[in-house]
ZAKOLVEX-266564 format. One record per residue (C-alpha): x, y, z; residue number from 0. Coordinates in nm, 3 decimals, decimal comma, padded with zeros to 5 digits. Layout:
# ZAKOLVEX-266564
<atom X="X" Y="Y" Z="Z" num="NUM"/>
...
This chain:
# ZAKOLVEX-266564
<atom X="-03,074" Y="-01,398" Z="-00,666" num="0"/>
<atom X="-02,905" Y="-01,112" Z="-00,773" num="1"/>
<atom X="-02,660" Y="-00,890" Z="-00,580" num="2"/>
<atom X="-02,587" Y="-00,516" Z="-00,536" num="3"/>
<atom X="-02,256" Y="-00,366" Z="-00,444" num="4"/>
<atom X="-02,267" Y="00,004" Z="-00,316" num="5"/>
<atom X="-01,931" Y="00,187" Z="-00,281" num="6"/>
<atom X="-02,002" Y="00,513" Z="-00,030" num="7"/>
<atom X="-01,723" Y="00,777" Z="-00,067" num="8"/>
<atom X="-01,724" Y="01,154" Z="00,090" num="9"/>
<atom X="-01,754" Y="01,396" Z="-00,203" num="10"/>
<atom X="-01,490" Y="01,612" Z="-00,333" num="11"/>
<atom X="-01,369" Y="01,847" Z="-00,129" num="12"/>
<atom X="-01,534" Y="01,696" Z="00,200" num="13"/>
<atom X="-01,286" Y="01,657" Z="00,443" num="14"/>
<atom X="-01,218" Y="01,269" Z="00,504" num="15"/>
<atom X="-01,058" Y="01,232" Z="00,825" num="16"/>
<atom X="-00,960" Y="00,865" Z="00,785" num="17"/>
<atom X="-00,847" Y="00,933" Z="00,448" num="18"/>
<atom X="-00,559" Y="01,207" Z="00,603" num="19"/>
<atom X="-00,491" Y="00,949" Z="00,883" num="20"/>
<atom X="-00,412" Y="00,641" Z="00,652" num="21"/>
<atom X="-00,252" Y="00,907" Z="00,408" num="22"/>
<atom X="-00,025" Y="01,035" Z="00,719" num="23"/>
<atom X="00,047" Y="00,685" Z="00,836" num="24"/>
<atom X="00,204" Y="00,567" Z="00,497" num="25"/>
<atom X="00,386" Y="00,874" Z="00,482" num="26"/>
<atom X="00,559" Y="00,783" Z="00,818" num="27"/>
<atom X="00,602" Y="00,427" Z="00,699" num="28"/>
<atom X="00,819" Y="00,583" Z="00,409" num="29"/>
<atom X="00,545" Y="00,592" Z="00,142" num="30"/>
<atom X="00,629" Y="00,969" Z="00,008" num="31"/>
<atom X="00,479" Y="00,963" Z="-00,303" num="32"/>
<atom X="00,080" Y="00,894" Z="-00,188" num="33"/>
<atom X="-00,071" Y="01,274" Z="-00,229" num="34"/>
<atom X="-00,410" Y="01,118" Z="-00,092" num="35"/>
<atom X="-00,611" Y="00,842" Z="00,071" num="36"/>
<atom X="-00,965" Y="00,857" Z="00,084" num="37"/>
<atom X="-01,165" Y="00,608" Z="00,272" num="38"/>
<atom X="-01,518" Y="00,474" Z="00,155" num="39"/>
<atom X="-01,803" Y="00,168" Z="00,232" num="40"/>
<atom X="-01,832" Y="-00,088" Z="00,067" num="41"/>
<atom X="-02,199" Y="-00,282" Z="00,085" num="42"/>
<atom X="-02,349" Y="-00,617" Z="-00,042" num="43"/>
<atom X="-02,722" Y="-00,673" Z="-00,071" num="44"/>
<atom X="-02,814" Y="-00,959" Z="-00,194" num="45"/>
<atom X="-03,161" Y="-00,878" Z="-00,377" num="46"/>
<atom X="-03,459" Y="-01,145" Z="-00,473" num="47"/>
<atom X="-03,445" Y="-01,209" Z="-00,878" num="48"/>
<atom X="-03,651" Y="-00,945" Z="-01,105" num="49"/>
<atom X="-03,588" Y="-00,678" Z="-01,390" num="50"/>
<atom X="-03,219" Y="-00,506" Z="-01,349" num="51"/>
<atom X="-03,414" Y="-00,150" Z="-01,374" num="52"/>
<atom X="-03,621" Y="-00,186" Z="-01,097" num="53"/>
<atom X="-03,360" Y="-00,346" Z="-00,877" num="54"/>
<atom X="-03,096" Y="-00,056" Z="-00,948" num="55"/>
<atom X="-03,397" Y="00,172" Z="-00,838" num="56"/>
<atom X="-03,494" Y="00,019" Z="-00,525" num="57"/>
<atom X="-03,088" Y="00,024" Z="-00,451" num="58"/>
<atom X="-03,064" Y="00,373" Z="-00,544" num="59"/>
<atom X="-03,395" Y="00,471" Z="-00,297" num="60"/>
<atom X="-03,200" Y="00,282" Z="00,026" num="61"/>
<atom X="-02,903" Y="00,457" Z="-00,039" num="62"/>
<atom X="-03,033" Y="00,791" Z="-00,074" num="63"/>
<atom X="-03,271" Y="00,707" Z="00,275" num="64"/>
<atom X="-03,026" Y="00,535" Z="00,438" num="65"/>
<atom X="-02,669" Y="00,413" Z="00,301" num="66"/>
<atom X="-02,539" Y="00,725" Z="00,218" num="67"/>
<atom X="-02,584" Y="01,115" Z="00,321" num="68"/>
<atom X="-02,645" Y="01,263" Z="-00,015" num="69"/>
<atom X="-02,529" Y="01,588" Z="00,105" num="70"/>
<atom X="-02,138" Y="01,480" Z="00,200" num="71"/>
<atom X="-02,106" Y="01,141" Z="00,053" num="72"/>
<atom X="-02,154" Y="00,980" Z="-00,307" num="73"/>
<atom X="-02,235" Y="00,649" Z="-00,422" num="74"/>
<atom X="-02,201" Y="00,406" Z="-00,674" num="75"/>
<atom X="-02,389" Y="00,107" Z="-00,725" num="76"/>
<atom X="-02,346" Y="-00,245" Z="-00,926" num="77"/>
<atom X="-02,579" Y="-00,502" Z="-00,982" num="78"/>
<atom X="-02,450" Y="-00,825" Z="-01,053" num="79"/>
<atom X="-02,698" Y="-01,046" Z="-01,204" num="80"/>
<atom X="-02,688" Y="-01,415" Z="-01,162" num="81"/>
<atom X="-02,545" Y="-01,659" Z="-01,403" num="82"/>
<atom X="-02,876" Y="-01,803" Z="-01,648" num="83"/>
<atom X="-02,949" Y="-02,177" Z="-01,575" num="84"/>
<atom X="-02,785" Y="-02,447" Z="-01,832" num="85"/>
């Protein structure tokens, strides 16, 4: 069994409102120096074995249906393949 990892992020330049809270709460906890925060997803799916290409595919098709909004967010995806059989 293989497994996917999606990370879901808001684009450049789209506001991230939990991003400026966690950004304004380490300021007040003395942490000057952080410019920026932004806040994302992070998703395991654990996928039944078969070729890596086809599995990034059918990972790419959920998130642009249903894991992400293409138009605000962006995604990345890994596929972690299991370990070969000794």
């Amino acid at each position: 069994m293989a497994k996917a990892v999606v990370y879901v992020t808001y684009k450049r330049g789209v506001l991230d409102p939990q991003g400026e809270a966690v950004r304004g709460a380490l300021s007040s906890l003395g942490f000057q120096d952080v410019e920026g925060v932004r806040v994302g997803r992070y998703i395991e799916i654990e996928l039944a074995n078969g070729r890596p290409e086809e599995q990034r595919a059918q990972v790419e098709k959920m998130c642009r249906q249903l894991l992400a909004n293409p138009v605000l967010e962006d995604f990345r995806i890994e596929i972690n393949a299991p370990a070969p059989a000794e």
